[in-house]
N, C-alpha and C positions, 0 to 999 in steps of 0.2 A: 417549535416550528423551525423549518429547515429553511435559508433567505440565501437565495445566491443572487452575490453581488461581484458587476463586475464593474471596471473603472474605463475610462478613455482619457487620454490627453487631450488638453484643451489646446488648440491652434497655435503655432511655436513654438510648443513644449519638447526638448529636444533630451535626451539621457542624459547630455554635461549640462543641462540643467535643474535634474533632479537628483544627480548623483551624491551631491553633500548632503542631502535629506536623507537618503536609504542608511545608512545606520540605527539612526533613531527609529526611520518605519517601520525595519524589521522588527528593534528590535518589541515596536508596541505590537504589531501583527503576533509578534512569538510569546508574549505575554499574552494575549486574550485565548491564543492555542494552549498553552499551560493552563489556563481558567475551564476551555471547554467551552470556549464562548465560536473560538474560530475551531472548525473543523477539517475544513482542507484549505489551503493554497497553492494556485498554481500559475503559472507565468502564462500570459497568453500568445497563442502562437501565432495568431496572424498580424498582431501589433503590437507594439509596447504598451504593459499594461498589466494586471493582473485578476484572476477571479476566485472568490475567497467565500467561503462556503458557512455560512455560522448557524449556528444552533440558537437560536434566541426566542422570545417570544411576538415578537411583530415586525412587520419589515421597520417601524419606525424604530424600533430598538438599532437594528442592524444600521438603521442611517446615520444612530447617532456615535456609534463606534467610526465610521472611516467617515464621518463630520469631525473626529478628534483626529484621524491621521492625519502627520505631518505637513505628508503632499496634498493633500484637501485644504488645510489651516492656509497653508501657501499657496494656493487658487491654482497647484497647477492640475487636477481632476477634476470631471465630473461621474457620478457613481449612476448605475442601474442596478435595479433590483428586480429578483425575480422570485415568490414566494411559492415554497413546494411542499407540497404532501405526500405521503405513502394513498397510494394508490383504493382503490377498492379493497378489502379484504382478497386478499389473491384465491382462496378457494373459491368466494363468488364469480371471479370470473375464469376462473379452469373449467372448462369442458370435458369430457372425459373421453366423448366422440372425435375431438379433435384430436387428442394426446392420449393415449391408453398404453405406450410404448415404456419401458421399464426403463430406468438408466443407461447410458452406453456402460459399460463397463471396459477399459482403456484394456488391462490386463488378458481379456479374453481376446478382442480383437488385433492383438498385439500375439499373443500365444500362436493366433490360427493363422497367420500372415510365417510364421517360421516353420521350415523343417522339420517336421518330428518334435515339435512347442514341445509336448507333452513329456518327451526324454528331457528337452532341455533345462524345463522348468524345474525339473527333476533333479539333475543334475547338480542345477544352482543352487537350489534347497540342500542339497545334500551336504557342497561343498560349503554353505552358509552353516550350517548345524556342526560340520567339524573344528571348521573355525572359532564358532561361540566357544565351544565345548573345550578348545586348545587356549581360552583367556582370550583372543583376539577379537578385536569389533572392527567394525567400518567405521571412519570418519572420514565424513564428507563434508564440501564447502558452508553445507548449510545445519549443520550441526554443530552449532558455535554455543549451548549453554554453558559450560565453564564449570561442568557439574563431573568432569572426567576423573576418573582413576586414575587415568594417565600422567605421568610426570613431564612428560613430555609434550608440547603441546604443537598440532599439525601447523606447518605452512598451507591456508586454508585458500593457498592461487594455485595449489598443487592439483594434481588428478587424485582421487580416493584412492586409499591405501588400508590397508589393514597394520594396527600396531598391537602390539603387545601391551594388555595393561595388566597392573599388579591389583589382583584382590583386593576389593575394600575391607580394610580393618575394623 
């Protein structure tokens, strides 16, 4: 079961005065994440405070985890809870009358908004296929596996660049 719990400070409770406890909090909050017991955590934004997401089996389970955190043991929170389920089976309530509409697809509508898309796309294919074909790939920000041929490894604050890599052996 899915228990989102969020916290409130209790009346006078100000940040210098729960600030020597946040080492310890995290560091229990980051251990029950490592278990798979905590799921998300996240700062709350319209007050000091935070809402932490756990996977457990009843909300009393979840009370008795931030019933051991730090800042609870030291009276300075009170916790809310709020228990949640996946929904209906979603095909049950899909309609087909309401929604019968395919996917957008980003690429097509992206194509038809250009000049001659269809040269372009062309183009870019072409000039991607000689590239491969010359050893060179793309490396962009978000292709950080560590799995490269390259000996060289990108400045990944850069704009993409094409490198030369050496055949894997």
């Amino acid at each position: 079961m899915k228990v989102i719990a969020y916290d409130r400070m209790k009346p006078g409770v100000t940040y210098e005065t729960i600030e020597p406890y946040l080492p310890e909090e995290v560091a229990n909050v980051r251990r029950l994440w490592k278990a798979g017991i905590v799921r998300e955590n996240d700062a709350r934004a319209d007050e000091l405070g935070v809402v932490i997401v756990f996977e457990v089996e009843s909300v009393e389970a979840a009370q008795r985890y931030t019933d051991d955190f730090p800042l609870t043991r030291a009276g300075f929170l009170e916790w809310f809870f709020i228990p949640v389920q996946v929904p209906l089976p979603i095909l049950v309530l899909f309609n087909s009358k309401v929604d019968s509409n395919e996917p957008y697809d980003m690429q097509v509508g992206i194509v038809s908004q250009i000049a001659d898309g269809a040269r372009v796309v062309a183009r870019v294919a072409s000039v991607l296929e000689a590239a491969r074909k010359a050893g060179y790939r793309e490396l962009t920000p978000w292709r950080r596996s560590g799995r490269s041929s390259c000996a060289k490894r990108p400045d990944f604050r850069s704009r993409p660049r094409l490198l030369r890599c050496q055949p894997k052996r």
